[in-house]
One Martini backbone bead per residue (centre of mass of N, CA, C, O) as a GRO file, in nm:
protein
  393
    1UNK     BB    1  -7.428   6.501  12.357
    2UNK     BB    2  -7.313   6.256  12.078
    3UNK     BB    3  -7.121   6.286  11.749
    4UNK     BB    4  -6.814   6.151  11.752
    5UNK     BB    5  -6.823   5.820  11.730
    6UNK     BB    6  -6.560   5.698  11.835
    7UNK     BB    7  -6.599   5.737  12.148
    8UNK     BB    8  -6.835   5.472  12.111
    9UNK     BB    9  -6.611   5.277  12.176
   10UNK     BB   10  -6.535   5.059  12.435
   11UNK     BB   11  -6.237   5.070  12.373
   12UNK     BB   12  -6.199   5.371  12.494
   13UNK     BB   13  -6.136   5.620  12.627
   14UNK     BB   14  -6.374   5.825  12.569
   15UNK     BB   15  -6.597   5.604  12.685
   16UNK     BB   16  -6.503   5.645  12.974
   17UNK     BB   17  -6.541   5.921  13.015
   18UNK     BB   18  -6.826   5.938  12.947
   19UNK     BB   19  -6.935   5.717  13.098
   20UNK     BB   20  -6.867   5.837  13.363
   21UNK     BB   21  -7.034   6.131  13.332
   22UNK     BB   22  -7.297   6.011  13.324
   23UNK     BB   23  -7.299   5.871  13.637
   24UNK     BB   24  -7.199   6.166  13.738
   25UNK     BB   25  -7.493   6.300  13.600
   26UNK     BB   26  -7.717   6.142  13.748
   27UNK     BB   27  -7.671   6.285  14.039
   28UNK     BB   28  -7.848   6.526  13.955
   29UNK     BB   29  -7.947   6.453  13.661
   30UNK     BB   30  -8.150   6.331  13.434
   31UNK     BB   31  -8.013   6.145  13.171
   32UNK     BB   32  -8.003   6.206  12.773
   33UNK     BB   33  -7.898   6.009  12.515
   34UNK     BB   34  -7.781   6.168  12.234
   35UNK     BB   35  -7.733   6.079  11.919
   36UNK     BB   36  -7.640   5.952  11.633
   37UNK     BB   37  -7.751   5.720  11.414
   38UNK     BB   38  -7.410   5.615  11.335
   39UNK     BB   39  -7.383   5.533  11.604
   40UNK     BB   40  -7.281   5.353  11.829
   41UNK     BB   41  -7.379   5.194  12.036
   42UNK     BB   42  -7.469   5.201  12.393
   43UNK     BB   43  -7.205   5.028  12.579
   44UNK     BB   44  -7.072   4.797  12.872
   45UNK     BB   45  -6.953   4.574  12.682
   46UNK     BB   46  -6.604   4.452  12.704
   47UNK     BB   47  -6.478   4.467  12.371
   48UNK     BB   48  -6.151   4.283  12.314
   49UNK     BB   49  -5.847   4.289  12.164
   50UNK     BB   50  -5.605   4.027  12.187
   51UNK     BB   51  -5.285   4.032  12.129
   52UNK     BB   52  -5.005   3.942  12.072
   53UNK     BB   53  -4.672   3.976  12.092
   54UNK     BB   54  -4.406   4.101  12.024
   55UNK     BB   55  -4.115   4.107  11.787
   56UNK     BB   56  -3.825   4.195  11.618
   57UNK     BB   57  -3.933   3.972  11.388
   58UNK     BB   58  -4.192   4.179  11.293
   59UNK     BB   59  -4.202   4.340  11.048
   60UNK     BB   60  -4.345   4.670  10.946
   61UNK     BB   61  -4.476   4.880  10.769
   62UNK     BB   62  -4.431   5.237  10.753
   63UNK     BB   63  -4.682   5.514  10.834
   64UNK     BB   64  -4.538   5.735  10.827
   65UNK     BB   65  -4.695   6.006  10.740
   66UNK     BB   66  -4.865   6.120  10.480
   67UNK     BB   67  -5.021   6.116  10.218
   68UNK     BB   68  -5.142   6.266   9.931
   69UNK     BB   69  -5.432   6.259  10.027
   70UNK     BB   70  -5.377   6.416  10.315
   71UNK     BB   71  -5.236   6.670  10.158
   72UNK     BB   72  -5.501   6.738   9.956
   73UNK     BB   73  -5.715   7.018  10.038
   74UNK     BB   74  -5.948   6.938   9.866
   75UNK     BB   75  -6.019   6.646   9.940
   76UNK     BB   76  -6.031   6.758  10.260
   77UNK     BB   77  -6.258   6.959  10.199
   78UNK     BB   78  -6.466   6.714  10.093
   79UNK     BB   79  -6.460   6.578  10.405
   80UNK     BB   80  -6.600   6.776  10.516
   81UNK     BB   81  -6.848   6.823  10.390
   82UNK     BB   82  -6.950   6.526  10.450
   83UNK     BB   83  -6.959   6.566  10.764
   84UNK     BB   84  -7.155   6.825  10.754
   85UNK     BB   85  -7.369   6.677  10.597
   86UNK     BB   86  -7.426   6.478  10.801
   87UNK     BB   87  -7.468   6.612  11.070
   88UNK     BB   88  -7.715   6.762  10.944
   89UNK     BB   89  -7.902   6.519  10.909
   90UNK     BB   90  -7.933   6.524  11.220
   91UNK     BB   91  -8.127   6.764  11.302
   92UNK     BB   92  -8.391   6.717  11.299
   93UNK     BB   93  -8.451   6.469  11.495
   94UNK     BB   94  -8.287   6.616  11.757
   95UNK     BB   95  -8.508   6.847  11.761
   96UNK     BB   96  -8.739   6.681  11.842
   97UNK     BB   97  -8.642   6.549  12.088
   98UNK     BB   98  -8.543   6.776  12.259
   99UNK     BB   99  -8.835   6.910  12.246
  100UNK     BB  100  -9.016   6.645  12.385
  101UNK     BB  101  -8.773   6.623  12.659
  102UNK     BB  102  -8.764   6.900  12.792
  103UNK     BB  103  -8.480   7.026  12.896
  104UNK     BB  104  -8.272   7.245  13.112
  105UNK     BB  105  -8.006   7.103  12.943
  106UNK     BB  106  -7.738   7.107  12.747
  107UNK     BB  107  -7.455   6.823  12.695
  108UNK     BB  108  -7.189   6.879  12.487
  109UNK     BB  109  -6.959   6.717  12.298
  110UNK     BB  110  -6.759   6.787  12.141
  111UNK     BB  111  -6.734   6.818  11.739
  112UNK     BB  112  -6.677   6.834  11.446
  113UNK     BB  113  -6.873   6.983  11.262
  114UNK     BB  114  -7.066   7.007  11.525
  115UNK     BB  115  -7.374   7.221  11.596
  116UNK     BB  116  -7.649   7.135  11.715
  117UNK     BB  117  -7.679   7.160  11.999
  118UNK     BB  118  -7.627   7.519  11.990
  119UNK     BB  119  -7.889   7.543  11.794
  120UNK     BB  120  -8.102   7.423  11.962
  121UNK     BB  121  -8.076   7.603  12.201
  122UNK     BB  122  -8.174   7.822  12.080
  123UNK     BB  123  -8.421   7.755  11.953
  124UNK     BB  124  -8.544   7.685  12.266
  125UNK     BB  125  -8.418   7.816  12.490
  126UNK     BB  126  -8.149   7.674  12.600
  127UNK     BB  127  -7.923   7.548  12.755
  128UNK     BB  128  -7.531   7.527  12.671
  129UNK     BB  129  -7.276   7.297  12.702
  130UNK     BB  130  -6.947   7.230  12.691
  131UNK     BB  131  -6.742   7.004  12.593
  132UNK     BB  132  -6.389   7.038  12.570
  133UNK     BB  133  -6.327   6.752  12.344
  134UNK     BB  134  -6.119   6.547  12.133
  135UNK     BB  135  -6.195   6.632  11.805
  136UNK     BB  136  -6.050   6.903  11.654
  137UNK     BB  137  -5.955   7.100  11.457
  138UNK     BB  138  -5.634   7.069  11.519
  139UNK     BB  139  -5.625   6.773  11.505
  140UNK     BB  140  -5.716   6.690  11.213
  141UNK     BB  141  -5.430   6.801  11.061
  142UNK     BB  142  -5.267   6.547  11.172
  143UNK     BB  143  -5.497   6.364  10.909
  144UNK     BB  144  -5.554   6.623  10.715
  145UNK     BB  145  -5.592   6.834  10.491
  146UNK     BB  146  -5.768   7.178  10.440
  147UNK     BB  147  -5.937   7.435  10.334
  148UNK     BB  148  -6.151   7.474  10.584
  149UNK     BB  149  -6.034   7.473  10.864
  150UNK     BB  150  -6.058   7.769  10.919
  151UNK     BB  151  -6.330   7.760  10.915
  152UNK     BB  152  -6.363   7.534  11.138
  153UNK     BB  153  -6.231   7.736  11.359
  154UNK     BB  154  -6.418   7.971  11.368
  155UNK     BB  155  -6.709   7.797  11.435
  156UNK     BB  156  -6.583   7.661  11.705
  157UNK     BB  157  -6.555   7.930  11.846
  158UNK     BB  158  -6.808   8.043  11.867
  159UNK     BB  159  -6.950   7.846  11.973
  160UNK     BB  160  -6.800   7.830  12.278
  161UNK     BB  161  -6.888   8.180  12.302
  162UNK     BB  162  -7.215   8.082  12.284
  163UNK     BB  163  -7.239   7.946  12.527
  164UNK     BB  164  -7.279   7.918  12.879
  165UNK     BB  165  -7.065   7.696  12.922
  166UNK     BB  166  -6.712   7.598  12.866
  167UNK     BB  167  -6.538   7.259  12.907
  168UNK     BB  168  -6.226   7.264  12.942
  169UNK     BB  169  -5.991   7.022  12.886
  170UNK     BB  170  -5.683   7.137  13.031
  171UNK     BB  171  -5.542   7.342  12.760
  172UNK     BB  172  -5.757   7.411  12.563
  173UNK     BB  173  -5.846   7.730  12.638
  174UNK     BB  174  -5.600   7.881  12.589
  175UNK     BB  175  -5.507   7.796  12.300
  176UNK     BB  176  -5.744   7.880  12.185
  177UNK     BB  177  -5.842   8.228  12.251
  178UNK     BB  178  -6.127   8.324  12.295
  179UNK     BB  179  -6.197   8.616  12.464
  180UNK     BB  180  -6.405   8.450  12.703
  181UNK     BB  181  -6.586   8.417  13.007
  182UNK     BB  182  -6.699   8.080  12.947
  183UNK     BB  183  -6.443   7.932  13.074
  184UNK     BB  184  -6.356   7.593  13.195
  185UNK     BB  185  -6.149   7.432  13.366
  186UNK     BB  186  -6.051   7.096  13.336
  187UNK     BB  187  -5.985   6.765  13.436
  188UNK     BB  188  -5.869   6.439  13.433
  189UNK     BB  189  -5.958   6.106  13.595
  190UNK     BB  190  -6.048   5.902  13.845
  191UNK     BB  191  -6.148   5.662  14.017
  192UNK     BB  192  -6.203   5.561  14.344
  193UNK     BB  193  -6.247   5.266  14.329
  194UNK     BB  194  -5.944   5.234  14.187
  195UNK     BB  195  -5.776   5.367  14.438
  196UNK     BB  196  -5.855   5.173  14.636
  197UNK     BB  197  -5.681   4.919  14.562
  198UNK     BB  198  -5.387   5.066  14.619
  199UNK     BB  199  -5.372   5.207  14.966
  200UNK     BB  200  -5.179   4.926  15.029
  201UNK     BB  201  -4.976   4.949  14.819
  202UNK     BB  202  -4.652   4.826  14.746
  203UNK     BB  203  -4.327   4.833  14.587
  204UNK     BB  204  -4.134   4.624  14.429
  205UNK     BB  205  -3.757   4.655  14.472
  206UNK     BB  206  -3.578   4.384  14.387
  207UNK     BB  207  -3.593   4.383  14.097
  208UNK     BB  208  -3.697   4.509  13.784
  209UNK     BB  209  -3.781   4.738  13.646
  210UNK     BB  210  -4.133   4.872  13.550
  211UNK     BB  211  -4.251   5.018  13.238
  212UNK     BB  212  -4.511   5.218  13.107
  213UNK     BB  213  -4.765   5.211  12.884
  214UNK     BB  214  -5.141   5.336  12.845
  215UNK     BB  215  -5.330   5.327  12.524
  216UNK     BB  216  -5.359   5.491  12.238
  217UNK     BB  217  -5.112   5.476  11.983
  218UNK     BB  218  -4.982   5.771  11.864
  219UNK     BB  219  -4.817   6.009  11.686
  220UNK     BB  220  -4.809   6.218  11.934
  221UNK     BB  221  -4.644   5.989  12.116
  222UNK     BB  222  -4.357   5.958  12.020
  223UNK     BB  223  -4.187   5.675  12.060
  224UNK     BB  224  -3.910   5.723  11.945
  225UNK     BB  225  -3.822   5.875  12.192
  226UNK     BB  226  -3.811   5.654  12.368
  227UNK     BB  227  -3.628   5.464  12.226
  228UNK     BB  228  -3.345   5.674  12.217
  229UNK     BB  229  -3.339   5.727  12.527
  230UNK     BB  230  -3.273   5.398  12.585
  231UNK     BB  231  -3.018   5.436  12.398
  232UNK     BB  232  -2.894   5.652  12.606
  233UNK     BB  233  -2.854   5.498  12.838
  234UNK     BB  234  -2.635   5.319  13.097
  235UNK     BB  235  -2.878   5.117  13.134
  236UNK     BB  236  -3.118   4.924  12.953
  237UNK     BB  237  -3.152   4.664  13.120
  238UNK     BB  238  -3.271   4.793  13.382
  239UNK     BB  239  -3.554   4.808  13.144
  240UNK     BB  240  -3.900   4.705  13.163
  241UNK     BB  241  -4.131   4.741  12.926
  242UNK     BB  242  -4.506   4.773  12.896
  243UNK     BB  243  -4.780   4.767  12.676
  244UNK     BB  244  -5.109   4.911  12.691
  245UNK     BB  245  -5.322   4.860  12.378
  246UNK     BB  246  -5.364   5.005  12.078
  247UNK     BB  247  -5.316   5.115  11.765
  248UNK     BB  248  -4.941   5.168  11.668
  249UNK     BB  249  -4.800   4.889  11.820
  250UNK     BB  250  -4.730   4.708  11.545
  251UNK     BB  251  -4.567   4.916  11.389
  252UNK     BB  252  -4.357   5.061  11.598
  253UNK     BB  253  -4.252   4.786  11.785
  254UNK     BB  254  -4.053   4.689  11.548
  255UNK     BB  255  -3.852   4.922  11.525
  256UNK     BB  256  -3.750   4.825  11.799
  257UNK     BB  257  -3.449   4.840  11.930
  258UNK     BB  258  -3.236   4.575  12.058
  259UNK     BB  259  -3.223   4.761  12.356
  260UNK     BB  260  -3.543   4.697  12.371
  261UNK     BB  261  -3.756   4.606  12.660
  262UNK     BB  262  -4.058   4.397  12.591
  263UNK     BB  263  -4.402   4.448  12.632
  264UNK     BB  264  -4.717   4.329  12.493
  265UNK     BB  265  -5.076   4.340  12.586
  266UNK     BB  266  -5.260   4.493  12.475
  267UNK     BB  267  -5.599   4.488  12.540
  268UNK     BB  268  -5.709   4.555  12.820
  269UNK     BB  269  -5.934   4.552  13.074
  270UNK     BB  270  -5.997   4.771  13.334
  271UNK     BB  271  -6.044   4.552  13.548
  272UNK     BB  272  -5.737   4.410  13.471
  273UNK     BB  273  -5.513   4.687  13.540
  274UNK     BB  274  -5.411   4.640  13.832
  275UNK     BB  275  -5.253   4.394  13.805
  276UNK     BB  276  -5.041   4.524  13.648
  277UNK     BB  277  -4.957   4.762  13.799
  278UNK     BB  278  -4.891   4.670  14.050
  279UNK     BB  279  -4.578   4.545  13.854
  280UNK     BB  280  -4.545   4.844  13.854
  281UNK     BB  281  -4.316   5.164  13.859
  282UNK     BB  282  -4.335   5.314  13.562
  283UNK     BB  283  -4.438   5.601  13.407
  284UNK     BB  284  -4.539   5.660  13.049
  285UNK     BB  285  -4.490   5.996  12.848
  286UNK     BB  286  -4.311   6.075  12.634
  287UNK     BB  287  -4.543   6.243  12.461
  288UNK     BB  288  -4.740   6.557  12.387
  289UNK     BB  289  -4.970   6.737  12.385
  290UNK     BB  290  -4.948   7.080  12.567
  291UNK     BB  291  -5.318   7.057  12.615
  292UNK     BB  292  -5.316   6.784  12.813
  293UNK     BB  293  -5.532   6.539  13.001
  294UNK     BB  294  -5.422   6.245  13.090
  295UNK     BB  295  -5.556   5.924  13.189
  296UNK     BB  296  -5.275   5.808  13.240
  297UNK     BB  297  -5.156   5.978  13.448
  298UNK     BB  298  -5.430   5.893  13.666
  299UNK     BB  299  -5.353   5.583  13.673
  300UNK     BB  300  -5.034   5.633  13.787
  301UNK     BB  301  -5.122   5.742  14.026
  302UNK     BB  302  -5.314   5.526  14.149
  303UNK     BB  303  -5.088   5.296  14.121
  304UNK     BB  304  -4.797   5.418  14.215
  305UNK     BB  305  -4.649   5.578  13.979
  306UNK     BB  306  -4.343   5.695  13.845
  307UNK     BB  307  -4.440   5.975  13.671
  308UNK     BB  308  -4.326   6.061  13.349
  309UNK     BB  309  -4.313   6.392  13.195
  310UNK     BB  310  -4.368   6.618  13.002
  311UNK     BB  311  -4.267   6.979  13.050
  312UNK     BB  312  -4.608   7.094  13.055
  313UNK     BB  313  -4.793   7.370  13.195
  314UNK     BB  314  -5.042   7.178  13.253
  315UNK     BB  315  -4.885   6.960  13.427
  316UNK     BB  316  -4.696   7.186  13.611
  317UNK     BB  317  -4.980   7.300  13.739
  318UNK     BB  318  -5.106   7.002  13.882
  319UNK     BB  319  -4.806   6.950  13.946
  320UNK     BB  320  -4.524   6.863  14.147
  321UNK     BB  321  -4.142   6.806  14.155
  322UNK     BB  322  -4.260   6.557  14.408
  323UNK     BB  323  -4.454   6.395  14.195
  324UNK     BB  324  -4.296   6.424  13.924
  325UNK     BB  325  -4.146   6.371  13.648
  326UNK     BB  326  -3.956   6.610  13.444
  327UNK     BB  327  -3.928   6.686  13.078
  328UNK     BB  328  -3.804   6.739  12.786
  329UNK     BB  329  -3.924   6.810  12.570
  330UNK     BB  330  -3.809   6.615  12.281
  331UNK     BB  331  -3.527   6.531  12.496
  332UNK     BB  332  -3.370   6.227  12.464
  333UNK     BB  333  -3.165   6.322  12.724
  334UNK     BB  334  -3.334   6.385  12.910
  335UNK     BB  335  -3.475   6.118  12.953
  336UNK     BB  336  -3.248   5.922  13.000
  337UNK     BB  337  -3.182   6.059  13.284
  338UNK     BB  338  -3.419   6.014  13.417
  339UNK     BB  339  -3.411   5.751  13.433
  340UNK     BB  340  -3.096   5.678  13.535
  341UNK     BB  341  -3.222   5.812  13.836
  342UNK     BB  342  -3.403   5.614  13.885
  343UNK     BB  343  -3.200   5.326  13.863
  344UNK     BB  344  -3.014   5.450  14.085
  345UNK     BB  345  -3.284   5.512  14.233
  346UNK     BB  346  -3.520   5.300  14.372
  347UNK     BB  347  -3.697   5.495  14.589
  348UNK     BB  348  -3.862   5.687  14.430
  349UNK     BB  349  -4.086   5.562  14.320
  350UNK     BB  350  -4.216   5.563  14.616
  351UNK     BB  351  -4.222   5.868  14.659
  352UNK     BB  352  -4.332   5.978  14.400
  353UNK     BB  353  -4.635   5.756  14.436
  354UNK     BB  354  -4.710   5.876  14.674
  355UNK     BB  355  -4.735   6.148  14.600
  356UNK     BB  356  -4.922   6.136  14.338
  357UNK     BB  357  -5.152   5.940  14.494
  358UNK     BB  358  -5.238   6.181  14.682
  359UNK     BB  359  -5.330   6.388  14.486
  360UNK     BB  360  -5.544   6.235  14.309
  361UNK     BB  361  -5.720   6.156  14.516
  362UNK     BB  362  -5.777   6.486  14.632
  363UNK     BB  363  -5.840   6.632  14.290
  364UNK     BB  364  -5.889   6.361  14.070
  365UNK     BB  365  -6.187   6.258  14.123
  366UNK     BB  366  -6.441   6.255  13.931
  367UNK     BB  367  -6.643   6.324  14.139
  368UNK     BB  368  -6.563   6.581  14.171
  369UNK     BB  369  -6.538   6.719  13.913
  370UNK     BB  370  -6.854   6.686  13.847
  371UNK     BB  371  -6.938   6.863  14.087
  372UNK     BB  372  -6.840   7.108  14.014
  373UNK     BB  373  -6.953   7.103  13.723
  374UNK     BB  374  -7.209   7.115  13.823
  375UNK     BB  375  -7.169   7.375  13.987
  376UNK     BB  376  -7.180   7.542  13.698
  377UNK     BB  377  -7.462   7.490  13.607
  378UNK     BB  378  -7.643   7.555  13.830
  379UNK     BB  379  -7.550   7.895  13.806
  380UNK     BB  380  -7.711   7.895  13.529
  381UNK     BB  381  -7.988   7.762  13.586
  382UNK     BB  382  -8.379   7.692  13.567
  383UNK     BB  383  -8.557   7.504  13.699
  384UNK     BB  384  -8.833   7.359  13.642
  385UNK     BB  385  -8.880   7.210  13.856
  386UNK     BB  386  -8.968   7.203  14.219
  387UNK     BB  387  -8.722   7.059  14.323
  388UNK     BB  388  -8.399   7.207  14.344
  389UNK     BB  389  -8.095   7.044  14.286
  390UNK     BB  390  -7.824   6.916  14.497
  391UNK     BB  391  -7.519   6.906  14.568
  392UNK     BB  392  -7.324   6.639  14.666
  393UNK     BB  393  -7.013   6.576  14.899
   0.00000   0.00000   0.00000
C-alpha cells in the first residue's frame, strides 16, 4: 500500500526506492499495488525535465523561512483535517479490494495522517508491515504549523505499535522512541547492477577535482552550509561543485557567492547518471536531518566517490572513519577543512572511493536489504500457499 501521493513522481528518489522495493519483494511473493485513487499512474517511464545551467546573473527571489499562512496553526489544522479525510474517503475501496485479493500480508509505506493499512489489516485480520519512510509527523512541521501535529504524532506512533514489524529506515526507529520491540532498523540501498559498472573504474586526478550533490534539494539540506564552506577554503578555486536534481536549486544557486564554481545539469535519467559520476570526486551532503539514511550517499559509494557527511551517530554507525569523511554538522569551518584537506592531499579520493565502494557493494544492495527485510516478514506470518515461499541468497 501506498496512499503518500508524491512518493510516485517518476523523478522523485521515493518512487525510485518504492520501484525498487516492488521488484525485490516480487522475488518472494507477489505483489498487489494498492494506492489511492488521487494517486499519480504508477508508471516506469522516465519523465524527466532539463532545466539549463544558472548563472550568478539570475537572481530570484528568496522562499526562505514560512509564510503568514504557514505559521497559522488553525489554517494548518484545517489542512490536516482535509488531507485526513481525503485519506479516509478511500478506506471503503481500498478495504472491498483487499479483501478480494485475500493477502497473506499488507506491506505499507507509512503516510501522514494515513491509517487505512493497519485499520484494514486488523479488521481482516492479515498481519501488518510498516516501512517507517518518507513524510512524517516530524517533516510536516518544517512545511506548515498546526495544532493537530500533536494528536497525529501521537496517532502515527500508536500505528507503528500496532504493527507486526515496522521497519525504521536509517535512524527513524530511536527518533521515534517507540518503546516496543517490534521495530527493525534497515538502511537504503544501491542496485547491483548500478555499481556493477564502476568495478574497473579509476578516478581521474590530474585535473579540478569535481564534487557534486545529487538529489532534490530541499530546506534541510542547507546548502547555505555548502557556500560559506567554500567562501572560508584556503583555496576554493581548485573546487569545481556539480548538482544534480529537483527542488530548490534555482532558487538557491542564484545567490551562491562569486568564489563557488558550479554547473547545475538539471534532472538527469537515473540511467545517465553514472556517466557523470565517473567525472565526478566527491560526494557531498552539506547538511541532513540526525535519522536519514540519504540513498545519494550510497550512490556516492557506488561511484567510488570520497563522500563528505555531516557526522551524525546513523552515519557513523554504517560507516567507518576510513570509509567517510565526516565533518561536524552545521560547522562551516568544519566543512571547509575538510574540503581543503582533500585539495592538498589528492590520493585520499582514490582510498576513501574504493573503501566506501567496498561497504556499499557488501552491505548496502537493495538485494541483501529486501532479502533481509523479506526473512523478518517471513518469521512473522503464516502462508496461506501449499508450498511456502523461501528466501533465495
Amino acid at each position: 500500500m501506498m496512499t503518500e501521493t508524491g512518493c510516485l513522481a517518476a523523478h522523485s528518489g521515493a518512487f525510485m526506492h518504492i520501484s525498487i522495493g516492488l521488484d525485490e519483494l516480487n522475488k518472494y511473493a507477489g505483489m498487489h499495488i494498492v494506492t489511492n485513487r488521487n494517486s499519480l499512474p504508477w508508471v516506469k517511464d522516465e519523465k524527466f525535465i532539463t532545466q539549463p545551467p544558472l548563472s550568478h546573473a539570475q537572481p530570484v527571489a528568496s522562499g526562505s523561512g514560512k509564510t503568514a499562512r504557514q505559521k497559522n496553526k488553525l489554517w494548518g489544522a484545517l489542512r490536516d483535517i482535509r488531507y485526513f479525510l481525503l485519506n479516509l474517503r478511500e478506506l471503503p475501496r481500498m478495504y472491498r479490494e483487499i479483501k478480494k485479493l485475500n493477502p497473506d500480508f499488507i506491506y505499507e509505506r507509512a503516510a501522514y495522517l494515513s491509517f487505512n493499512g493497519i485499520w484494514i489489516a486488523r479488521w481482516l485480520n492479515i498481519p501488518h508491515f510498516y516501512e517507517v519512510n518518507g513524510l512524517l509527523f516530524e517533516d510536516v512541521r518544517e512545511h506548515y504549523f498546526s495544532f493537530l501535529n500533536p494528536l497525529a504524532e501521537r496517532m502515527e506512533k500508536n500505528a507503528y505499535r500496532k504493527s507486526v514489524l515496522a521497519f525504521c529506515v536509517g535512524g527513524v526507529g530511536p527518533l521515534l522512541k517507540l518503546g516496543s520491540d517490534n521495530v527493525v532498523v534497515v538502511q537504503n540501498g544501491i542496485k547491483s547492477s548500478f555499481i556493477a559498472a564502476f568495478e574497473t573504474h579509476t578516478k581521474d586526478l590530474s585535473g579540478p577535482l569535481n564534487a557534486c550533490f545529487i538529489g532534490h534539494l530541499m530546506e534541510h539540506h542547507k546548502i547555505e552550509v555548502l557556500f560559506e564552506a567554500v567562501r572560508k577554503m584556503k583555496n576554493p578555486d581548485a573546487l569545481h561543485m556539480h548538482f544534480i536534481g529537483g527542488g530548490l536549486f534555482r532558487e538557491k544557486l542564484a545567490f551562491a557567492p562569486e568564489e563557488f564554481h558550479y554547473t547545475y545539469h538539471g534532472v538527469v535519467p537515473h540511467s545517465q547518471l553514472s556517466d557523470h559520476l565517473k567525472t565526478f570526486h566527491i560526494g557531498l551532503i552539506p547538511a541532513s536531518q540526525p535519522e536519514a539514511s540519504y540513498m545519494k550517499l550510497y550512490t556516492y559509494g557506488a561511484g567510488k566517490l570520497l563522500a563528505v557527511v555531516p557526522g551524525w551517530e546513523n552515519f557513523r554507525e554504517n560507516f567507518a572513519e576510513d570509509q567517510v569523511r565526516f565533518f561536524e554538522p552545521d560547522d562551516t569551518g568544519s566543512l571547509a577543512a575538510c574540503l581543503d584537506s582533500i585539495v592538498e592531499n589528492k590520493s585520499m579520493v582514490h582510498d576513501y572511493g574504493e573503501a566506501l565502494f567496498a561497504q556499499v557493494s557488501e552491505n548496502f544492495t537493495w538485494e541483501k536489504i529486501f532479502a533481509f527485510t523479506f526473512e523478518k516478514i517471513r518469521e512473522k506470518i503464516a502462508w496461506k500457499k501449499e508450498e511456502p515461499l523461501t528466501v533465495q541468497h
